[in-house]
C-alpha positions as CSV (number, residue, x, y, z in Angstrom):
1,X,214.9,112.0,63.8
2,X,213.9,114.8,61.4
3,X,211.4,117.2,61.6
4,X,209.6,118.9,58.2
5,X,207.4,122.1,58.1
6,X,205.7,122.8,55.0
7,X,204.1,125.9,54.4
8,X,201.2,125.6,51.5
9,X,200.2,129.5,50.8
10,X,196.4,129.3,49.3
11,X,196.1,132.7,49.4
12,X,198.0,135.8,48.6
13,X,196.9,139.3,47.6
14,X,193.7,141.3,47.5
15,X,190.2,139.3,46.1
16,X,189.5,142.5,44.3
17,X,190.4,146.4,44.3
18,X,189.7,148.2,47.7
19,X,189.7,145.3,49.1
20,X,192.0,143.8,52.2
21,X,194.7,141.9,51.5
22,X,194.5,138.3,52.7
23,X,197.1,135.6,53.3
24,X,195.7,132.1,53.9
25,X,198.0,129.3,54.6
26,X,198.1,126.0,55.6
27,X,201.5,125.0,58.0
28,X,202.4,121.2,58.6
29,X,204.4,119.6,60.8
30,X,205.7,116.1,60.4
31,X,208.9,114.2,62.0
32,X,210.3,111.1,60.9
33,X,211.0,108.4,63.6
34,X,214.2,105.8,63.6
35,X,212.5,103.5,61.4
36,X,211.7,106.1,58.7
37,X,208.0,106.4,59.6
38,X,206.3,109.4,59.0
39,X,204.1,110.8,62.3
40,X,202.4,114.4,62.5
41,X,203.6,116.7,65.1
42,X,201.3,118.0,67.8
43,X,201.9,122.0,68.3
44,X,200.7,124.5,70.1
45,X,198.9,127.2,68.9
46,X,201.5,129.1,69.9
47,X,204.0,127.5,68.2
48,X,201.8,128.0,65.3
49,X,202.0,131.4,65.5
50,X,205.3,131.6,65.6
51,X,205.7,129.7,62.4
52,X,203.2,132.0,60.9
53,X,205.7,135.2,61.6
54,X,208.5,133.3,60.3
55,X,206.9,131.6,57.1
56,X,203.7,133.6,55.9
57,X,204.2,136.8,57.3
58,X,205.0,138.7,60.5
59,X,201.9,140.1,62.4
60,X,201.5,141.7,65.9
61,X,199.4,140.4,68.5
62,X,197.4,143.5,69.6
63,X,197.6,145.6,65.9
64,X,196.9,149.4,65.5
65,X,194.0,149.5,63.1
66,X,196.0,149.7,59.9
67,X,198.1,147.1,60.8
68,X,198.4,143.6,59.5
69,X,196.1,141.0,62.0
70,X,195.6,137.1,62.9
71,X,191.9,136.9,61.7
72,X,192.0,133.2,62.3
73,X,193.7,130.4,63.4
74,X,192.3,126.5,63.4
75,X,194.1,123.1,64.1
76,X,192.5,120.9,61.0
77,X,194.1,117.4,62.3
78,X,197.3,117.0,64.5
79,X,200.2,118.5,62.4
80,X,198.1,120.1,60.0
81,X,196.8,123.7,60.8
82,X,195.2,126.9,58.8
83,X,196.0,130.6,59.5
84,X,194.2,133.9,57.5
85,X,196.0,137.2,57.8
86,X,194.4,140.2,56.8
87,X,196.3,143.6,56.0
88,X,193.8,146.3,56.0
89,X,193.5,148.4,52.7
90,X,194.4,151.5,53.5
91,X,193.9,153.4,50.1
């Protein structure tokens, strides 16, 4: 069996100046069973955020103001999630 994460970044940088600085991205998880078919992975959302720190970028669970948060995080379909960080501009 093999396992696949894909990390699709659809968002990277600040929308305009003064403005925070957002990282959307969508991750997916997929495995391949013995016969080659292709089934999405369930994960926790917890797990998720793990592969968020590892693959988008690294954020703390409680943040100081200034620091870089988890504004959101949604399961879309099994396997397929999207996360939105959001670094505060600090000017």
């Amino acid at each position: 069996m093999k396992t696949t994460v894909t990390i699709e970044i659809l968002e990277a940088g600040q929308p305009h100046p003064f403005a925070d600085t957002r990282y959307r991205a969508r991750i997916k998880v997929e495995r391949s069973n013995f016969r080659g078919k292709i089934i999405p992975k369930s994960l926790t959302e917890d797990q998720v955020k793990q592969l968020t720190r590892m693959f988008v970028r690294n954020f703390k669970d409680k943040p100081e103001w200034h620091e870089r948060r988890l504004q959101s995080i949604r399961m879309i379909e099994t396997g397929l999630w999207e996360v939105l960080l959001i670094s505060p501009y600090t000017g």
